[in-house]
N, CA, C and O atoms as a GROMACS GRO file, in nm:
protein
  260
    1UNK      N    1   2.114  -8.459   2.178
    1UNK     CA    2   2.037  -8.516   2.285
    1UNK      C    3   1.889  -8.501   2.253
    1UNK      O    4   1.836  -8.401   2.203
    2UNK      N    5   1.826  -8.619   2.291
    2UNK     CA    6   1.648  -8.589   2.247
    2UNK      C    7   1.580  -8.530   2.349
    2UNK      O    8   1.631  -8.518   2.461
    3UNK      N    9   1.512  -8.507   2.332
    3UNK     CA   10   1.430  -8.438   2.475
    3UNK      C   11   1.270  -8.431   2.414
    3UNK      O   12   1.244  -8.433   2.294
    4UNK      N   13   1.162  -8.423   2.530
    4UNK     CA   14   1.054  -8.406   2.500
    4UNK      C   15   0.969  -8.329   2.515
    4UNK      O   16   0.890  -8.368   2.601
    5UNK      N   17   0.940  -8.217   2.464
    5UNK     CA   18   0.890  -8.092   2.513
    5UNK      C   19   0.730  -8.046   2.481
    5UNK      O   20   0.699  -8.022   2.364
    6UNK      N   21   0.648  -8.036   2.570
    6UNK     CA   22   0.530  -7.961   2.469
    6UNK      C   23   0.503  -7.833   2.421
    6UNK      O   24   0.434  -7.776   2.506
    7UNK      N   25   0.524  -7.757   2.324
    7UNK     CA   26   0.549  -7.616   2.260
    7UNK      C   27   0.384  -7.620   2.249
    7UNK      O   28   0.317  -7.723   2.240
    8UNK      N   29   0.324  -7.461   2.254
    8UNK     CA   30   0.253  -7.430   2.152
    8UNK      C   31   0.260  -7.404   2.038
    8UNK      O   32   0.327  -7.303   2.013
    9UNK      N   33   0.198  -7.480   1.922
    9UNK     CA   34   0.172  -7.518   1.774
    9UNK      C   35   0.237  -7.353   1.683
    9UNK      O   36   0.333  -7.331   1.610
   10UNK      N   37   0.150  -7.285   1.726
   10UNK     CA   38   0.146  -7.187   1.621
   10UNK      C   39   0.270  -7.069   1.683
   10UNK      O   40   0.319  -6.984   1.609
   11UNK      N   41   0.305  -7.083   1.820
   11UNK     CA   42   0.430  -7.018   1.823
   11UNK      C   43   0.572  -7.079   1.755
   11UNK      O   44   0.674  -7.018   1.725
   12UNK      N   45   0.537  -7.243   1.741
   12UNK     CA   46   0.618  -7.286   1.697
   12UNK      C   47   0.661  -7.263   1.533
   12UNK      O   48   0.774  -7.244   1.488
   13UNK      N   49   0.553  -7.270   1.472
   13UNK     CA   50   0.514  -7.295   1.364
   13UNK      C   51   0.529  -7.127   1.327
   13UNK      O   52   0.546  -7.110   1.206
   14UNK      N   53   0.528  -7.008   1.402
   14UNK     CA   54   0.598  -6.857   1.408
   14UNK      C   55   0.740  -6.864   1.386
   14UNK      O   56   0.803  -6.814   1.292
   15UNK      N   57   0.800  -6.959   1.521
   15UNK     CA   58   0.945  -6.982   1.480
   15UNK      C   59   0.989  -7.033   1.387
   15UNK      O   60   1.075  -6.963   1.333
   16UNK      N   61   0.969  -7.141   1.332
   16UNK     CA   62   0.987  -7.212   1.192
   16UNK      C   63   1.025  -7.103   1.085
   16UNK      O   64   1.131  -7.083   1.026
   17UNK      N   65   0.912  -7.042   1.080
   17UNK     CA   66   0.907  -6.940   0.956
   17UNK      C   67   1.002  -6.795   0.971
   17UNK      O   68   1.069  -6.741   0.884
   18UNK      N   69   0.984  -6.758   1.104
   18UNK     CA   70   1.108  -6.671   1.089
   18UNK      C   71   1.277  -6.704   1.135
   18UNK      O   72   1.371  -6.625   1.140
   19UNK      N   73   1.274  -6.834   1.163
   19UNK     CA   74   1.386  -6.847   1.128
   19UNK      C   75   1.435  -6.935   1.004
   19UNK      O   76   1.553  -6.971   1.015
   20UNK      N   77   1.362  -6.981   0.876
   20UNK     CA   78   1.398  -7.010   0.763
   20UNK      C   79   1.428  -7.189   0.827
   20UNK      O   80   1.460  -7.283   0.754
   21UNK      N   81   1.415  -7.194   0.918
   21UNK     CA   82   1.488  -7.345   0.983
   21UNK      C   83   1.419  -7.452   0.831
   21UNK      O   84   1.340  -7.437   0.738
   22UNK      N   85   1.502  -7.547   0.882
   22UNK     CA   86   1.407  -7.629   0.753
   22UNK      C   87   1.370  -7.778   0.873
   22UNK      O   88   1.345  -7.893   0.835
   23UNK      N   89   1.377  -7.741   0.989
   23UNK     CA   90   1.340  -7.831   1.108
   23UNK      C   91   1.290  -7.756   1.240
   23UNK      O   92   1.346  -7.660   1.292
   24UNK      N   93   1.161  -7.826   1.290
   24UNK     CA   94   1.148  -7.752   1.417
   24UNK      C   95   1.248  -7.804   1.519
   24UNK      O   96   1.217  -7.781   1.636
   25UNK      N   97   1.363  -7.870   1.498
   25UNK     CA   98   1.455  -7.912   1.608
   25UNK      C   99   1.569  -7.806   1.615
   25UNK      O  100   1.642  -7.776   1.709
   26UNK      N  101   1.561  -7.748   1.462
   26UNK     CA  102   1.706  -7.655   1.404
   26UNK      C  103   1.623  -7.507   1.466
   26UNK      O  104   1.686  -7.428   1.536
   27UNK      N  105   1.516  -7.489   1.438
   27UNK     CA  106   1.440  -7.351   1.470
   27UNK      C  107   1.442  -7.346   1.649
   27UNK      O  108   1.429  -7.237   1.703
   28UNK      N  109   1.457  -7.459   1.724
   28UNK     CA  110   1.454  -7.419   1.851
   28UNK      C  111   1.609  -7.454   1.894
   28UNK      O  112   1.637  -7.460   2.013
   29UNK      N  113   1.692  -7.472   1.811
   29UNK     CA  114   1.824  -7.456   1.842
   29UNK      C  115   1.851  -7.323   1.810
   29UNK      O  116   1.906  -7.272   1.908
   30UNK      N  117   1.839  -7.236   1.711
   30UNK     CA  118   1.869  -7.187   1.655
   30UNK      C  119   1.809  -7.044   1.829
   30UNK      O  120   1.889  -6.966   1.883
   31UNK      N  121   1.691  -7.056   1.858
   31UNK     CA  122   1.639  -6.963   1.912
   31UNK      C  123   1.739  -6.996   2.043
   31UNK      O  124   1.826  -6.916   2.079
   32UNK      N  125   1.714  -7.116   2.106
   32UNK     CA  126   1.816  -7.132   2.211
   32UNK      C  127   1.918  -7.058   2.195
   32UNK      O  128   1.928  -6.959   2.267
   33UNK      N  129   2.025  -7.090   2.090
   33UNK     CA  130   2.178  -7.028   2.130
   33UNK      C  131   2.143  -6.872   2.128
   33UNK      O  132   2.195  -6.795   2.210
   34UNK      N  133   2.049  -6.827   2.027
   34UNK     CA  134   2.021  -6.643   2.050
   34UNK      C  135   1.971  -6.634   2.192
   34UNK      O  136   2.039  -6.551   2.253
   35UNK      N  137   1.878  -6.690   2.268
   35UNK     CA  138   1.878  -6.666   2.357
   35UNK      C  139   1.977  -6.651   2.480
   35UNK      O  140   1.970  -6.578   2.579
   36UNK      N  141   2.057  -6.730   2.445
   36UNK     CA  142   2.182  -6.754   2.548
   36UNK      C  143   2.300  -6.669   2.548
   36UNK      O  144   2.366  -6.644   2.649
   37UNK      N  145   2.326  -6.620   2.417
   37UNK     CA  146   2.364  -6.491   2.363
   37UNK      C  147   2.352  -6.375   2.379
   37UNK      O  148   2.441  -6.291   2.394
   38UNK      N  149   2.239  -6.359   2.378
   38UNK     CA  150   2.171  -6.192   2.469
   38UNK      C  151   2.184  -6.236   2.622
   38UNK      O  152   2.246  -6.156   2.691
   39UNK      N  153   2.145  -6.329   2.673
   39UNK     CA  154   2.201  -6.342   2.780
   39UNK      C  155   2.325  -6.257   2.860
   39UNK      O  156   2.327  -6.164   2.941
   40UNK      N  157   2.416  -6.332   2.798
   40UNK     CA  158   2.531  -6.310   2.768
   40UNK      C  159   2.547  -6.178   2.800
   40UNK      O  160   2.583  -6.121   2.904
   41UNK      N  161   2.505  -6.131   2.668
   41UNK     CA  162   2.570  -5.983   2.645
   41UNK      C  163   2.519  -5.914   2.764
   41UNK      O  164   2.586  -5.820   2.808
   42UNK      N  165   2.383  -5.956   2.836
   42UNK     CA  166   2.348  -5.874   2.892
   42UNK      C  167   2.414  -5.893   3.049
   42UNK      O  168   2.415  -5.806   3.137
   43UNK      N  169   2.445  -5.971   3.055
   43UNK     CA  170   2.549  -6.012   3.206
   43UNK      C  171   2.642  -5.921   3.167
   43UNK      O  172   2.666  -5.852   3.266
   44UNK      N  173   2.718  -5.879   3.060
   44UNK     CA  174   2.879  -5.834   3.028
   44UNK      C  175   2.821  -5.686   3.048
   44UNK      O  176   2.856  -5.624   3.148
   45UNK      N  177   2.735  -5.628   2.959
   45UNK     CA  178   2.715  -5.504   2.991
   45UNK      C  179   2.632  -5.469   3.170
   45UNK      O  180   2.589  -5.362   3.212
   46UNK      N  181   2.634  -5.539   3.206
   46UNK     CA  182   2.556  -5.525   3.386
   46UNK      C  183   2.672  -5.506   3.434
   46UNK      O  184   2.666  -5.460   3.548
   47UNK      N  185   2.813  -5.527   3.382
   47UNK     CA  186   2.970  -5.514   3.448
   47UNK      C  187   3.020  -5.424   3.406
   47UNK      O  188   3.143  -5.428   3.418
   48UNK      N  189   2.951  -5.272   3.322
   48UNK     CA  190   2.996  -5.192   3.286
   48UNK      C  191   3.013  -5.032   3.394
   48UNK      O  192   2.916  -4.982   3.453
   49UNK      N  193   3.140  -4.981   3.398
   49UNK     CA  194   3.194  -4.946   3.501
   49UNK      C  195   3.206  -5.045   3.616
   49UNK      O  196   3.207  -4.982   3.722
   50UNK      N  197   3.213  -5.157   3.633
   50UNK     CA  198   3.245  -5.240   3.753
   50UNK      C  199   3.383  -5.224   3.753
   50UNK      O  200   3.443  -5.168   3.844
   51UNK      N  201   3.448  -5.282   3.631
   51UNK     CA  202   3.597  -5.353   3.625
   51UNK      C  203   3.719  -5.246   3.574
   51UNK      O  204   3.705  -5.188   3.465
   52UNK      N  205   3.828  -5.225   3.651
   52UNK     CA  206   3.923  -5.166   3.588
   52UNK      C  207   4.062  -5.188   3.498
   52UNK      O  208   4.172  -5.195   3.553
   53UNK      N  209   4.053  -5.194   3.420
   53UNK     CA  210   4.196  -5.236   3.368
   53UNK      C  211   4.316  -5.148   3.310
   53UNK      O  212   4.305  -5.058   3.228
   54UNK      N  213   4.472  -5.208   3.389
   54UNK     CA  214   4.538  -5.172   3.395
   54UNK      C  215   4.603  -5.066   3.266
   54UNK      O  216   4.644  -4.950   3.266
   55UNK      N  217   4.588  -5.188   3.147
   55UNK     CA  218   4.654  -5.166   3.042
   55UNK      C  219   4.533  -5.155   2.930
   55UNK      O  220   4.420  -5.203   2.924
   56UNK      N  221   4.601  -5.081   2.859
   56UNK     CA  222   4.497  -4.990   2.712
   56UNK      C  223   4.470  -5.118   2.622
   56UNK      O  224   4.501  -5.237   2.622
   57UNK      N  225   4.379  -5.011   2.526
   57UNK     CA  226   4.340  -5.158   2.418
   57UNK      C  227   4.449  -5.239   2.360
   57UNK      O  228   4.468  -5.359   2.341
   58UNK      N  229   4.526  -5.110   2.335
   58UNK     CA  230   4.683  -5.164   2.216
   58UNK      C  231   4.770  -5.219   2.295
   58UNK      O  232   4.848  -5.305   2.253
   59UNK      N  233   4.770  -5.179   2.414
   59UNK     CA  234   4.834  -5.306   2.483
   59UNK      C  235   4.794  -5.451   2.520
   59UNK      O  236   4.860  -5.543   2.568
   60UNK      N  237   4.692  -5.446   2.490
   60UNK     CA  238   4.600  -5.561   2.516
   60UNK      C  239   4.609  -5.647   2.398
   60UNK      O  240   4.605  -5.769   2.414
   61UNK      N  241   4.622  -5.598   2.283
   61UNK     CA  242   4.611  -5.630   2.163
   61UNK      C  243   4.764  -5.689   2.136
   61UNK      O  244   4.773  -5.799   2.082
   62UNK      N  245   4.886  -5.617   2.175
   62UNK     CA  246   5.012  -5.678   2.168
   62UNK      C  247   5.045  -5.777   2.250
   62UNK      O  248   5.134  -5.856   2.218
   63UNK      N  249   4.964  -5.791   2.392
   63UNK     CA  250   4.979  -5.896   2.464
   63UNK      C  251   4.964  -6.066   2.397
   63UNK      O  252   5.040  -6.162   2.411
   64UNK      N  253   4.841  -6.056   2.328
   64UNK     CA  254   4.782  -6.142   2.264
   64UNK      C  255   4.867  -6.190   2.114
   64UNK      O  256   4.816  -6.252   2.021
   65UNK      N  257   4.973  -6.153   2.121
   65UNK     CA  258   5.009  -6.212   1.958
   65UNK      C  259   5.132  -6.316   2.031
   65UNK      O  260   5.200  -6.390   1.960
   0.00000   0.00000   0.00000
């Protein structure tokens, strides 16, 4: 999807370079999905001690085959 965004130059041109991108379209994809990722993780660990479960890892693990 295209989209039209105005970045500042030299943050961009920061991202470029540390992420090796060989596109500023791939360097702000690339930052997107990490961003969305820590996200992530950080919602899952905010649920730590919330949730109880019944059954152990290895049972969890035999469930799944």
């Amino acid at each position: 999807m295209r989209s039209t965004v105005t970045l500042d130059k030299k943050r961009l041109d920061e991202l470029v370079y540390e992420t090796k991108a060989r596109s500023k379209a791939s360097a702000v994809n690339e930052a997107i999905t990490e961003y969305l990722r820590r996200r992530k993780i950080e919602r899952i660990m905010s649920m730590k001690g919330k949730l109880e479960f019944d059954m152990t890892a290895e049972e969890i693990r035999d469930n799944e085959r």
